[in-house]
VEXKE-825864 format. One record per residue (C-alpha): x, y, z; chain. Coordinates in nm, 3 decimals. Layout:
ATOM        px        py        pz   cadena
ATOM         X         Y         Z        A
...
# end
This chain:
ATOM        px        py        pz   cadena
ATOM    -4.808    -5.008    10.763        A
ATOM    -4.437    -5.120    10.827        A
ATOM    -4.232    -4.921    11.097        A
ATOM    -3.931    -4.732    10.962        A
ATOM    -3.665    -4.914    11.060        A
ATOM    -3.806    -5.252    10.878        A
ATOM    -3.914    -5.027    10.583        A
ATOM    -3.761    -5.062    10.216        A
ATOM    -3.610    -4.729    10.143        A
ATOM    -3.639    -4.624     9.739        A
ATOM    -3.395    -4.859     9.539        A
ATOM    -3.092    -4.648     9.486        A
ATOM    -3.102    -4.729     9.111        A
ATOM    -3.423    -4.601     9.113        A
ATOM    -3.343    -4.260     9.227        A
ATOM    -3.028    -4.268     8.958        A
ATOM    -3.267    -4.298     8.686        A
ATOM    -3.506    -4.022     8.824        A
ATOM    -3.231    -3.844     8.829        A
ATOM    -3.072    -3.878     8.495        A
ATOM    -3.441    -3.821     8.344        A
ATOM    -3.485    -3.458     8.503        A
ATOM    -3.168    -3.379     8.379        A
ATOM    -3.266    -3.492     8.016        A
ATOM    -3.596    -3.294     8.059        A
ATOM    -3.402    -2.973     8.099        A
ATOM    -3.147    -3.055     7.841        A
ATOM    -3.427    -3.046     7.585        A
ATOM    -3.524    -2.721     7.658        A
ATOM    -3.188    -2.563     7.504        A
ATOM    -2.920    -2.537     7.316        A
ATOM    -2.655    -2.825     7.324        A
ATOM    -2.294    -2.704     7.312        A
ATOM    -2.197    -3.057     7.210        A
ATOM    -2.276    -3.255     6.829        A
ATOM    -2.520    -3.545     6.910        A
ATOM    -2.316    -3.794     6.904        A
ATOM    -2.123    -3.655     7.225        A
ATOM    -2.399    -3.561     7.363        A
ATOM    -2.527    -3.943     7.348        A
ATOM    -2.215    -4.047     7.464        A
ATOM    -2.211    -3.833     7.784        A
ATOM    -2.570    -3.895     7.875        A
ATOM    -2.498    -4.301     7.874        A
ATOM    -2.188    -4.247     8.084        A
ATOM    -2.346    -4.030     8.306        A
ATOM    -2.645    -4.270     8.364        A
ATOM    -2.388    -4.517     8.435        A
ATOM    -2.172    -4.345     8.698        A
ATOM    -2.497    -4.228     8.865        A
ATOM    -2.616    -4.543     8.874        A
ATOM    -2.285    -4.693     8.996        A
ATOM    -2.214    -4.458     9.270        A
ATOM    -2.612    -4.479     9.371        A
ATOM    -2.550    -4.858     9.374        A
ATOM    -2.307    -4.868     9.608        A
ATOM    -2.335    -4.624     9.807        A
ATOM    -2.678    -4.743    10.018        A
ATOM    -2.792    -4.753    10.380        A
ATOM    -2.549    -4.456    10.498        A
ATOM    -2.575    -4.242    10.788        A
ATOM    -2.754    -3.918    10.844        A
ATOM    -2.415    -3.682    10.742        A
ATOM    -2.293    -3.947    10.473        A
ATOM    -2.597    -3.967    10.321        A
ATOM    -2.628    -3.598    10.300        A
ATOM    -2.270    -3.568    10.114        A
ATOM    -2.371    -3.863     9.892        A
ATOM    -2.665    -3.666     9.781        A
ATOM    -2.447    -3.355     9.780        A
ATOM    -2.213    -3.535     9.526        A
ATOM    -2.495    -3.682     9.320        A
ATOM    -2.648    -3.320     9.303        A
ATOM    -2.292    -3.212     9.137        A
ATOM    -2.274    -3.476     8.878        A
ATOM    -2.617    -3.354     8.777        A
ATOM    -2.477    -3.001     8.730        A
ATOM    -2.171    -3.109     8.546        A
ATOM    -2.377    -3.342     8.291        A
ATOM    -2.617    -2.977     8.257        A
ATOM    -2.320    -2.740     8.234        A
ATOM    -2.101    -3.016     7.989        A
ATOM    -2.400    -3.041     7.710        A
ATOM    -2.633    -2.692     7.754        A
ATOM    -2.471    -2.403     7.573        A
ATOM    -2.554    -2.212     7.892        A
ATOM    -2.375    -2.013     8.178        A
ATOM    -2.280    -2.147     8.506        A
ATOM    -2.582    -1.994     8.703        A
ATOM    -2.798    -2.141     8.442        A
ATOM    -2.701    -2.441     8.438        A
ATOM    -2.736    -2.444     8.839        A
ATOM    -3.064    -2.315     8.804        A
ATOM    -3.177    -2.625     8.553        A
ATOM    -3.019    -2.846     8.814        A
ATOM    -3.148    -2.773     9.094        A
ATOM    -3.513    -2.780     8.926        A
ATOM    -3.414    -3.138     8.768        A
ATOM    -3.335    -3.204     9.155        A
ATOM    -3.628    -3.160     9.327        A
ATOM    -3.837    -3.329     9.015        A
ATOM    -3.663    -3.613     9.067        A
ATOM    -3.666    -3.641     9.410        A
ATOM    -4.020    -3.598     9.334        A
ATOM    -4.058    -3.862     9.077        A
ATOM    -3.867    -4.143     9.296        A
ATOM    -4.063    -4.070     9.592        A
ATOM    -4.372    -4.091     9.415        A
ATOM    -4.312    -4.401     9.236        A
ATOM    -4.220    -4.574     9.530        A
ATOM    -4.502    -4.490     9.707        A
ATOM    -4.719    -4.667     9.384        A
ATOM    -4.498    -4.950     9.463        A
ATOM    -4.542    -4.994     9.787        A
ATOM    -4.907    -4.947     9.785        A
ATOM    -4.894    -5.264     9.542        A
ATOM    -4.606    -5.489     9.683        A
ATOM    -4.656    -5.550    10.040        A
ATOM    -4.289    -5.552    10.072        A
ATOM    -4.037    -5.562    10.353        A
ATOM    -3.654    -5.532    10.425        A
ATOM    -3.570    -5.864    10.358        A
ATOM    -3.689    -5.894    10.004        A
ATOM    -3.590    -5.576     9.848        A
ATOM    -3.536    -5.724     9.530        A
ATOM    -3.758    -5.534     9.257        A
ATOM    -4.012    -5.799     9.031        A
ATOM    -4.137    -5.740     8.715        A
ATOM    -4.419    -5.547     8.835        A
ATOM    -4.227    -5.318     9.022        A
ATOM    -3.983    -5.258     8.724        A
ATOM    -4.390    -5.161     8.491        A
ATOM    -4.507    -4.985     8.771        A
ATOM    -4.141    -4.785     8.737        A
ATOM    -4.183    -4.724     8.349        A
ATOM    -4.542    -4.596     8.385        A
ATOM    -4.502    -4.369     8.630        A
ATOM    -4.177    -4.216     8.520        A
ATOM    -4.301    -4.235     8.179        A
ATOM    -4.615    -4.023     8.278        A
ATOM    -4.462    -3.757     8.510        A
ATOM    -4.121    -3.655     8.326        A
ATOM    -4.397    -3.621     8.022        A
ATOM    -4.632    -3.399     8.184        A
ATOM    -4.279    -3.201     8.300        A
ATOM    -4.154    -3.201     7.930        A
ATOM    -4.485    -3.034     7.845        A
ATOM    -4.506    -2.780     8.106        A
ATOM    -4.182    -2.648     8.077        A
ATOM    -4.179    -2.658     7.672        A
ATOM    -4.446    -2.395     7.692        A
ATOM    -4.217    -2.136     7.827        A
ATOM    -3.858    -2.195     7.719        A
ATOM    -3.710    -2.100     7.367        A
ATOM    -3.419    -2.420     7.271        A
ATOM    -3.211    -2.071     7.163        A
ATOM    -3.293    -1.816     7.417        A
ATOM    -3.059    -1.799     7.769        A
ATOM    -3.244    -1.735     8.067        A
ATOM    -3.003    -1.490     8.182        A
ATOM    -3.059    -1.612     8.517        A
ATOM    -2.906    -1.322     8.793        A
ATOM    -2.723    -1.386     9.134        A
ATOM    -3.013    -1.278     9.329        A
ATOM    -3.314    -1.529     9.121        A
ATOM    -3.023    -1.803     9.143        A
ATOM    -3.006    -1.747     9.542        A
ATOM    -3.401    -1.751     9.572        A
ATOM    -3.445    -2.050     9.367        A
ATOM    -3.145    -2.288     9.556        A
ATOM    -3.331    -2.196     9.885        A
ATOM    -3.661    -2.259     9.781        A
ATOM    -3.502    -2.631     9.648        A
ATOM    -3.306    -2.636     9.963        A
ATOM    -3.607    -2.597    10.161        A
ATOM    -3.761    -2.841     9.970        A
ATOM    -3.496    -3.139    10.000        A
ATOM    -3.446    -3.061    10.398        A
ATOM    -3.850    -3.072    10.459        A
ATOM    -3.942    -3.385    10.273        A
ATOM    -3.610    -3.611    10.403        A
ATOM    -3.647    -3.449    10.776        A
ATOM    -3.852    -3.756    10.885        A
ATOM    -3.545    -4.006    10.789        A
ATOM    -3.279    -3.821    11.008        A
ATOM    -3.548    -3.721    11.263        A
ATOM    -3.838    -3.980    11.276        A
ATOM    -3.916    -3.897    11.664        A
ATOM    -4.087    -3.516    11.518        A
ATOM    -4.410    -3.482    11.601        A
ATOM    -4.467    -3.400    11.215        A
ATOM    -4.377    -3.705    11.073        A
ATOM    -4.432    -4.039    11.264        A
ATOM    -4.308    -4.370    11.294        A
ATOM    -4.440    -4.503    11.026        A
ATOM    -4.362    -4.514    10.672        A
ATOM    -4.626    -4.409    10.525        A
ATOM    -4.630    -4.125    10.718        A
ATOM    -4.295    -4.054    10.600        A
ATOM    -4.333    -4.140    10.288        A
ATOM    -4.671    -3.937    10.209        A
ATOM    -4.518    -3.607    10.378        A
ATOM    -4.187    -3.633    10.181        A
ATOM    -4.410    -3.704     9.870        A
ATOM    -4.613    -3.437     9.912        A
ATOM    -4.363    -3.166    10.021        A
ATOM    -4.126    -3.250     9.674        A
ATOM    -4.512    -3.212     9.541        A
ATOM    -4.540    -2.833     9.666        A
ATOM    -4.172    -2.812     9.578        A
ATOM    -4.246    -2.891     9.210        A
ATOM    -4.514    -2.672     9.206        A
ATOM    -4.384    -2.361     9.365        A
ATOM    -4.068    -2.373     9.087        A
ATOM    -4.287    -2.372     8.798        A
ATOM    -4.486    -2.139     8.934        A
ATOM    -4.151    -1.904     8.973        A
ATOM    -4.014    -2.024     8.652        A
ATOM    -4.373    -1.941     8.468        A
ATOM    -4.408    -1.578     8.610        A
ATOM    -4.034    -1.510     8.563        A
ATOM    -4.087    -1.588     8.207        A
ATOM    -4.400    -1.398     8.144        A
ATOM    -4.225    -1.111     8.296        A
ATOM    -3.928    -1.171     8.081        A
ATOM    -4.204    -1.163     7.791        A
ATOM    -4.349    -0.827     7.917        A
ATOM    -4.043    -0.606     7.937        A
ATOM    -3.913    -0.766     7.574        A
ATOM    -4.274    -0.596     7.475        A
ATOM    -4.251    -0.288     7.648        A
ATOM    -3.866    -0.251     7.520        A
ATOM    -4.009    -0.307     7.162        A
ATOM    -4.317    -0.058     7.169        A
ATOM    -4.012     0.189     7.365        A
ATOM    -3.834     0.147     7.028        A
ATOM    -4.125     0.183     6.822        A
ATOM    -4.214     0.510     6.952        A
ATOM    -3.828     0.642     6.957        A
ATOM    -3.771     0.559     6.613        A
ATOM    -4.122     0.721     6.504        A
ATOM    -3.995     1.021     6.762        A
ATOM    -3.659     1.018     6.539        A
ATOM    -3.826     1.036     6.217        A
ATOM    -4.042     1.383     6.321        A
ATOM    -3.726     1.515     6.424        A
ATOM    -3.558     1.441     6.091        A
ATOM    -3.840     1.548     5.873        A
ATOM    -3.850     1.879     6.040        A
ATOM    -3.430     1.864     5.932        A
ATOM    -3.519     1.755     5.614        A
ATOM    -3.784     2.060     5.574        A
ATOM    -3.445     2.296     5.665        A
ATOM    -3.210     2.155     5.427        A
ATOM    -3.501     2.233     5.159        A
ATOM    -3.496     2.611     5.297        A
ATOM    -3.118     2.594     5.213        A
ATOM    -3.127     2.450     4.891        A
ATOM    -3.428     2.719     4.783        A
ATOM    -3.185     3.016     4.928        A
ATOM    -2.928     2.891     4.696        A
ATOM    -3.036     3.113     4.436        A
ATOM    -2.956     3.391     4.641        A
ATOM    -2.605     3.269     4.678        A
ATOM    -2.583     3.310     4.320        A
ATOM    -2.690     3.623     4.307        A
ATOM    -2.446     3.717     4.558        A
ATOM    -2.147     3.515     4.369        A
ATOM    -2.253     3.729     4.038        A
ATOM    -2.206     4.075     4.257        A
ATOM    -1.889     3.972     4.413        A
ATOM    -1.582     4.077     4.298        A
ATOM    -1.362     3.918     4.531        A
ATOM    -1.167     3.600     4.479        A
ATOM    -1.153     3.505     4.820        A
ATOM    -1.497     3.614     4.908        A
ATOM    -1.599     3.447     4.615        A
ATOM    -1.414     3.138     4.718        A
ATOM    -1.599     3.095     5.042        A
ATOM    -1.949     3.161     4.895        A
ATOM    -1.849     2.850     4.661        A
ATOM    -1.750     2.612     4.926        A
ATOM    -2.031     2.726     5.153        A
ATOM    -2.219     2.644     4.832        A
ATOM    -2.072     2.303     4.839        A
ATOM    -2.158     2.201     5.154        A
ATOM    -2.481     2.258     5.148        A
ATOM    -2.528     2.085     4.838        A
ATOM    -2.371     1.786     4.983        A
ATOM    -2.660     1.746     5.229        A
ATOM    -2.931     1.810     4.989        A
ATOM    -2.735     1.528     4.781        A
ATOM    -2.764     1.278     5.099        A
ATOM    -3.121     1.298     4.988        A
ATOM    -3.301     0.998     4.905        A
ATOM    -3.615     0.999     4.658        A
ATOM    -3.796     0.655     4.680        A
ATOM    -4.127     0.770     4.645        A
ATOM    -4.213     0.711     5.016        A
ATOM    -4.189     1.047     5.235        A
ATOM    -4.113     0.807     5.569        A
ATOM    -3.814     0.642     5.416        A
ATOM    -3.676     0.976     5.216        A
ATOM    -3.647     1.131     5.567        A
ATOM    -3.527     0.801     5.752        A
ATOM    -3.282     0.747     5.502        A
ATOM    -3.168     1.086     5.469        A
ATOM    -3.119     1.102     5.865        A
ATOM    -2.915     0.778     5.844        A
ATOM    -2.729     0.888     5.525        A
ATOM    -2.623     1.210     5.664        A
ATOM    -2.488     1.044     5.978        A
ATOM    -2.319     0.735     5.739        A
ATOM    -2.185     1.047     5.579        A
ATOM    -2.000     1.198     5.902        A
ATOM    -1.848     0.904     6.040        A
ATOM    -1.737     0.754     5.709        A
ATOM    -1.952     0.469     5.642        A
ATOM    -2.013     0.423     5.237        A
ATOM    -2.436     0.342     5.238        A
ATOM    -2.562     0.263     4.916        A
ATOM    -2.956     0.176     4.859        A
ATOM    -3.173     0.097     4.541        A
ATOM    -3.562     0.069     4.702        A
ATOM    -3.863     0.115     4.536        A
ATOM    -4.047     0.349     4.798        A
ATOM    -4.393     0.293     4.649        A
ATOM    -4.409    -0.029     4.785        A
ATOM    -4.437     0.070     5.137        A
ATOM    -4.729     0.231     5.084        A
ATOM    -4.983    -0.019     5.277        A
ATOM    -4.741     0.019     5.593        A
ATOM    -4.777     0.218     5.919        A
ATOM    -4.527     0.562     5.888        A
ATOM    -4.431     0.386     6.286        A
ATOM    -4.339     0.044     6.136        A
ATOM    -4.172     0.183     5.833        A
ATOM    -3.930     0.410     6.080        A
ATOM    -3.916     0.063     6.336        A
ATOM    -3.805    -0.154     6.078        A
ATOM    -3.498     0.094     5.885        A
ATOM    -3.434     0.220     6.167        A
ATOM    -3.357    -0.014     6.358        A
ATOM    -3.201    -0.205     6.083        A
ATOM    -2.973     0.078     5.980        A
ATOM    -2.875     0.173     6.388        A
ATOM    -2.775    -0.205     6.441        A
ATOM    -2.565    -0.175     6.066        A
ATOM    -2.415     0.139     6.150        A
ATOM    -2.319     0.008     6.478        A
ATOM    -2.145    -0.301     6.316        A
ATOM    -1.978    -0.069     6.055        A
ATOM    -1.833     0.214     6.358        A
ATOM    -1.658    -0.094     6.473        A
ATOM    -1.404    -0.173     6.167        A
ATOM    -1.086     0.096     6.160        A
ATOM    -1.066     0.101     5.801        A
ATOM    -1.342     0.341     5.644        A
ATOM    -1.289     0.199     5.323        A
ATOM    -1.439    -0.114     5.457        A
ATOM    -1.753     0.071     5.594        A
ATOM    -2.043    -0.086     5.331        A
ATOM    -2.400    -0.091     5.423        A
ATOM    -2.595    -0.172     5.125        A
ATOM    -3.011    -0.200     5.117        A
ATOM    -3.238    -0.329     4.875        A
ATOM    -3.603    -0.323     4.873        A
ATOM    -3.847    -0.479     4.575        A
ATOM    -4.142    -0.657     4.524        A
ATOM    -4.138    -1.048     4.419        A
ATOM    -4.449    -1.255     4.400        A
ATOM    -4.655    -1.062     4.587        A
ATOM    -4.381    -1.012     4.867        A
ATOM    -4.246    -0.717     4.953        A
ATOM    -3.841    -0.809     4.999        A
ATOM    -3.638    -0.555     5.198        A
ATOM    -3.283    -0.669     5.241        A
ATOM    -2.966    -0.516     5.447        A
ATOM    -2.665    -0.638     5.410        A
ATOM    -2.348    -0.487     5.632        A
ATOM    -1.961    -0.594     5.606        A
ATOM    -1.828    -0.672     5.940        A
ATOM    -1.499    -0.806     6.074        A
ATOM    -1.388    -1.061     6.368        A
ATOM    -1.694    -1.326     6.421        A
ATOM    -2.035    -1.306     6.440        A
ATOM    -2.253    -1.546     6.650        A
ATOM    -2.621    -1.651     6.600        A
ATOM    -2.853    -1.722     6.856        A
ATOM    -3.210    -1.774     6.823        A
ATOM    -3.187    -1.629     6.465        A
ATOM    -3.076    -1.351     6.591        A
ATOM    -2.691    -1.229     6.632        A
ATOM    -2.658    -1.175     7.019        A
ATOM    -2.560    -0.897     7.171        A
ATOM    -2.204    -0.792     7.233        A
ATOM    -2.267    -0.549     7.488        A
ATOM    -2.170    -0.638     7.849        A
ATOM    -2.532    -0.668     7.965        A
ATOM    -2.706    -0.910     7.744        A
ATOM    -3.029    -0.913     7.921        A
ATOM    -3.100    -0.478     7.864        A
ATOM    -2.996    -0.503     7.506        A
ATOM    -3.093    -0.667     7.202        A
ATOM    -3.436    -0.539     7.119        A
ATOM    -3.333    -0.343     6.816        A
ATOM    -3.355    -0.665     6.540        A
ATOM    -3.615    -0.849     6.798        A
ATOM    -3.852    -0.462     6.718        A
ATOM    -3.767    -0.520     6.342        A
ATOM    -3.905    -0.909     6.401        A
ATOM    -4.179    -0.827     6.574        A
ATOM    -4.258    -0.559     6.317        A
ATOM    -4.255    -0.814     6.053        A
ATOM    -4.434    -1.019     6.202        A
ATOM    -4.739    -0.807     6.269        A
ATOM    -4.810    -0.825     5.891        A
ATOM    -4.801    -1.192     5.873        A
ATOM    -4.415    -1.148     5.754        A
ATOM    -4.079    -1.284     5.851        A
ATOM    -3.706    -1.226     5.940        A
ATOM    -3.410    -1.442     5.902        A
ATOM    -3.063    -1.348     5.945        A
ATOM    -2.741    -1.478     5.814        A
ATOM    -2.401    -1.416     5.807        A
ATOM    -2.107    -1.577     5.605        A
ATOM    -1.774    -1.370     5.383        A
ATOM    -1.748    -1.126     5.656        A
ATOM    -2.141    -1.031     5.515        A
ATOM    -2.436    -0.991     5.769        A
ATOM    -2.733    -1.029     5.567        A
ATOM    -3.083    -0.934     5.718        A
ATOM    -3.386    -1.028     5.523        A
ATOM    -3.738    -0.934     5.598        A
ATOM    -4.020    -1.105     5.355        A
ATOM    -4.351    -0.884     5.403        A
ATOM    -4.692    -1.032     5.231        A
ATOM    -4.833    -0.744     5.020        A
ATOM    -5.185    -0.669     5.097        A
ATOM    -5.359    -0.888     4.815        A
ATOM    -5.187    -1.171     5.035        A
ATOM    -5.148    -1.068     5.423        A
ATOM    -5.480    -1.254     5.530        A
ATOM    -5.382    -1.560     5.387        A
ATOM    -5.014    -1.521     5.520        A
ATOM    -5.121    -1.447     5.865        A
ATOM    -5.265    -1.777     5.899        A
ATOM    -4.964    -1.919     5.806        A
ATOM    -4.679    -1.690     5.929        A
ATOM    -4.507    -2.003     6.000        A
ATOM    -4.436    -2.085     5.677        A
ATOM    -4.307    -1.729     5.567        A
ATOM    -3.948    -1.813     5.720        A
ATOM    -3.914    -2.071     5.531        A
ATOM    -3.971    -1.873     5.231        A
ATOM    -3.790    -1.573     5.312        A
ATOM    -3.489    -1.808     5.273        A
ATOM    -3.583    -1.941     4.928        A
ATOM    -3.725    -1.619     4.806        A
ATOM    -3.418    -1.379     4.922        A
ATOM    -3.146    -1.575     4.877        A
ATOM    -3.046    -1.511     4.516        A
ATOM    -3.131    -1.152     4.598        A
ATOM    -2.874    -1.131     4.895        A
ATOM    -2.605    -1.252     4.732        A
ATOM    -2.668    -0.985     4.444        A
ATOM    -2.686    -0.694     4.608        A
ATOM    -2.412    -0.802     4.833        A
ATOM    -2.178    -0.810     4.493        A
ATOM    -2.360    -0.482     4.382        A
ATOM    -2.278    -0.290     4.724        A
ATOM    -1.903    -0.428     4.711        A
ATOM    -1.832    -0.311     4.377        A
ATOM    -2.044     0.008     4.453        A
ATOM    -1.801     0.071     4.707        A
ATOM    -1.476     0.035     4.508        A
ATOM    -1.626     0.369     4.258        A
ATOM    -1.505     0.688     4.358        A
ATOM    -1.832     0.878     4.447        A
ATOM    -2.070     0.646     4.605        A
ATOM    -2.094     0.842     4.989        A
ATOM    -2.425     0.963     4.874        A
ATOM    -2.746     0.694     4.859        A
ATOM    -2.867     0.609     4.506        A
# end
């Protein structure tokens, strides 16, 4: 046991690597904003720098040494915020986790060092040992970190981290840094000792808790996250299933109308006057024009969702076309049927609301079987650009974190019968494509749901690119307002 003041602090270089590593660690966990070879190129020049200014920057007094970790801390945040297609308080979030980890890593190692290399202040010099001892250890802990956080991170998906987490998390790492380096500025404390190993076990084991407490708030924050996306989901579920008893009860009233009809006949016959007569005719008209919005696919669920959605296309001038096969839903829940065209058809009409020019208002839907697949595909014109994020287009209202659920309920719809989803967009098209195993086949595609993305790619893409031609030139024909 060496007093302080004769004991061989961690090797700066050391602590530049740690450093460098945590910050990789949480770089894998998203989305890079940079091609690879930049992003190569900044990691080895940051490594460098931080090495650098580590390197010669050693032995410094209590308030230097605090700004030199202070400026270390923000080259860690500017190599996070330059690469991760992330917002500022995410990317301070990520660094002040890398922080602590390698804070914890560094003091760690050294302590395996130490307990190997009797080792004092005047040969500070690292041998080859020291430099295995260095690659095992960092090699095992940033691995087991890697792991842990994988678990609960999508590479696409922001955390969406808010002012108030961000300010809970920088003092918990705050807390953190001050208790485990206390014993350096302060060695008198009755806490810490004179010793080294005092120091050096307390300072270990306080980034220890540190490390511990942030996953443990980074794990329940996401497994709330993961709740409310569930409970939005089954919210939309039920709404959409609400919506569709609602319109079938319209539905049931438009077929009153269309019965009375003959009585409007009767009345026309009797009626001797033009103007009178006139009015009966365009009353007649009307009401025609909503039995017309009518679909027939052989599937009462999607004759009343698409009747809602056609009479609504029909109001605010959006041309819908659809050729489905209704039959084919048949094995389906009447909830998911409603989740998934509803849905669909809100987020499309949405898209469509958006573009001045009503001419330019085309929402076009296919459904049909293919090997044993049930295919549904949307496809939507929009205009301006269109970004994707975790195969999903992200949200363009202002807040990102309360919005969104609509496609993720048609996913998870899909997905509950061992389907899949995949989204594209390219020619001012959005095409969504859902690939549902038909019952002969949704065992065997459950245990390999995995594989269904894949194939809703191969399997749909010749089909999205002709009804996309079909619902353009649909469009261009005088009568198309009403659904095939």
């Amino acid at each position: 046991m060496l007093p302080l003041s004769i004991s061989p602090n961690i090797p700066r270089i050391y602590t530049a690597i740690a450093e460098w590593l945590s910050c990789m660690i949480c770089l894998l966990e998203v989305k890079h904003r940079v091609n690879t070879r930049r992003f190569i190129l900044i990691s080895a020049g940051v490594l460098f720098l931080q090495s650098i200014f580590l390197y010669l920057t050693p032995g410094l007094d209590n308030l230097l040494w605090i700004l030199c970790m202070a400026a270390a801390g923000l080259m860690m945040y500017a190599f996070i915020y330059l690469c991760a297609d992330v917002n500022w308080k995410d990317a301070a979030y990520y660094t002040i986790r890398a922080f602590v980890i390698a804070e914890f890593a560094a003091s760690f190692e050294w302590q395996i060092d130490l307990f190997f290399h009797e080792r004092s202040s005047l040969t500070p010099v690292p041998t080859g040992s020291s430099i295995l001892i260095l690659v095992v250890c960092y090699a095992i802990l940033f691995g087991i970190c890697e792991r842990l956080y994988r678990r609960y991170q999508s590479k696409e998906q922001s955390l969406n981290i808010t002012g108030r987490e961000l300010a809970s998390y920088a003092i918990i790492g705050l807390a953190v840094f001050c208790m485990s380096n206390f014993g350096f500025v302060a060695p008198d404390l009755p806490f810490y000792g004179n010793y080294s190993d005092q120091i050096y076990n307390v300072r270990t084991l306080v980034d220890l808790g540190g490390v511990a407490i942030m996953y443990a708030y980074h794990v329940q924050r996401m497994d709330l996250r993961v709740r409310y996306e569930l409970e939005s989901v089954q919210n939309l579920l039920h709404n959409q299933y609400a919506q569709y008893k609602q319109a079938r009860e319209a539905v049931e009233l438009i077929n009153y109308k269309y019965h009375d009809l003959k009585h409007h006949i009767i009345a026309l016959r009797a009626e001797e006057n033009m103007d009178k007569r006139n009015a009966y005719l365009n009353q007649m008209e009307e009401e025609l024009k909503n039995y017309e919005a009518q679909n027939k696919t052989g599937n009462n669920v999607l004759d009343v969702m698409l009747t809602l959605k056609t009479l609504y296309c029909q109001k605010h001038g959006v041309t819908m076309t659809s050729v489905i096969d209704g039959t084919l839903f048949d094995f389906m829940n009447a909830m998911d049927i409603s989740s998934i065209f509803g849905n669909a058809l809100d987020n499309a009409i949405e898209c469509e609301l958006k573009i001045p020019d009503k001419e330019k208002r085309l929402i076009h839907i296919n459904a049909h079987a293919r090997k044993n697949f049930l295919i549904i595909l949307f496809d939507n014109y929009y205009e301006g650009d269109m970004k994707l994020g975790n195969g999903l287009p992200e949200t363009t209202k202002k807040d990102a974190q309360f919005h969104g659920y609509g496609l993720k309920s048609v996913q998870y719809t899909a997905q509950k019968y061992g389907g899949a989803v995949d989204v594209s967009a390219n020619d001012h098209w959005f095409h969504l494509k859902i690939l549902i195993p038909m019952p002969a086949q949704t065992e065997t595609a459950k245990a390999g749901s995995d594989g269904a993305t894949e194939t809703v790619n191969t399997v749909a893409a010749t089909a999205a690119t002709e009804t996309t031609k079909a619902a353009a030139n649909t469009a261009r024909e005088k009568n198309n307002n009403t659904a095939i």
